[in-house]
N, C-alpha and C positions, 0 to 999 in steps of 0.2 A: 608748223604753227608759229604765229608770230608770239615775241612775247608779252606782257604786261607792260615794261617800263620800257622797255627795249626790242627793236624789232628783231634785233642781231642773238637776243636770247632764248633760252627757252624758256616753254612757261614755267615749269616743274621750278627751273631758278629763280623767275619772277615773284614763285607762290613760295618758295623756300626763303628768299629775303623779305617777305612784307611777315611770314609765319615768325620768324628770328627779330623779329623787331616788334612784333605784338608779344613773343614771348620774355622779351626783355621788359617790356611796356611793364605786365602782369607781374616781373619782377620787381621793381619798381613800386609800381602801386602794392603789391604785399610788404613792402618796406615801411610805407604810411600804415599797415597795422602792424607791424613791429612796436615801431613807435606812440601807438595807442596802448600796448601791451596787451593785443589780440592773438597771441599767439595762436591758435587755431588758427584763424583765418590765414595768420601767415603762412603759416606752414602749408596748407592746404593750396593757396595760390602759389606757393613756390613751387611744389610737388606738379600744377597742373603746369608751368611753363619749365620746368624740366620736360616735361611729357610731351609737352610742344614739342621740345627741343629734339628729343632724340626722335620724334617721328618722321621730321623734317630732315634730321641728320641721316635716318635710314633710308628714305624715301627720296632724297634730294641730295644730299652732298655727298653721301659714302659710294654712289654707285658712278659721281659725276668724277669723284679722287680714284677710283681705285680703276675706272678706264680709262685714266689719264695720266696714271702714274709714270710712266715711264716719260709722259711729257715732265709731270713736275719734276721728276728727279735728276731729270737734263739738262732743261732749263730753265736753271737756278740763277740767271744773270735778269732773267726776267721779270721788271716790277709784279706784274700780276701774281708770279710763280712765286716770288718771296714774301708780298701780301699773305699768298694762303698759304705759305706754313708758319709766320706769326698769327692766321687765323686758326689753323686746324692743330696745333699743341696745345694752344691755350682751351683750347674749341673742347680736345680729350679729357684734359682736366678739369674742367667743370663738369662733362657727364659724367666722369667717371668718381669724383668727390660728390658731384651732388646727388648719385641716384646712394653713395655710403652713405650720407647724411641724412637722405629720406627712407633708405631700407631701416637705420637708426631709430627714425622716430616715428616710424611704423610701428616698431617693434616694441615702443612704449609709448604709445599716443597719451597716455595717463600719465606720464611724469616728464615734465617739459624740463625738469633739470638737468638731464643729458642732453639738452639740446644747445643750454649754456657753457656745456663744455667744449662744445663745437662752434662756438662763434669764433675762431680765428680760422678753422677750415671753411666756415661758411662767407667769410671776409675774403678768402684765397677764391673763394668760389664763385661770389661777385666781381671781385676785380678782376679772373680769368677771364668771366662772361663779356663782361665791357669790353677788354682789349681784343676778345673772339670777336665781339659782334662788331665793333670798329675795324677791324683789320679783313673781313669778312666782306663787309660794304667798300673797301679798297676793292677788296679782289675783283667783284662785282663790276665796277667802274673802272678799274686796267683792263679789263679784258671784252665789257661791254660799251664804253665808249669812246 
């Protein structure tokens, strides 16, 4: 099958980078109710483009890294190949901060002031995001164009 953007790709890739850029999007816009002081709502839209995230991550990246490891870990002289491992570090720590951040405020949806003690983890967790999903669209374009 051809891909979305690219015909040299797959689609599972094609749908795994347009899923990773709505899930940032959603990041993003629950940012504007940050800023409203809708906390709900934020949390709620962050919690669903985490969920994006690691479905696309399960479904799309983990199985496209882990049969190609032995390529990545070879070559490493390769733009594509050093794109995704400034994508996939950075990529780890925000799931793996943001699903602690969201098991967190699960576990007290009624008092959002644990949540304010987590705004330098959730700042780590954004900036991760961004340099994942920028370094990410690299890889995508070294290797598909």
């Amino acid at each position: 099958m051809l891909g979305i953007f690219n015909p040299n790709s797959a689609p599972i890739t094609d749908i795994n980078l347009l899923f990773q850029i709505i899930s940032f999007l959603i990041i993003v816009i629950s940012m504007r109710y940050k800023l409203k002081k809708n906390f709900r709502v934020h949390g709620m839209l962050m919690g669903l483009g985490l969920i994006l995230h690691l479905v696309f991550f399960v479904v799309g990246m983990w199985p496209s890294f882990s049969s190609e490891i032995d390529f990545f870990t070879s070559s490493t002289s390769l733009l594509g190949v050093q794109a995704m491992w400034i994508h996939a570090i950075p990529g780890l720590v925000t799931l793996v901060l943001g699903f602690y951040v969201l098991v967190s405020w699960l576990l007290h949806v009624s008092d959002i002031s644990s949540c304010f003690r987590k705004k330098r983890i959730m700042d780590v967790i954004l900036i991760s995001w961004l340099v994942s999903l920028i370094f990410g669209i690299v890889t995508y374009l070294a290797f598909y164009l």
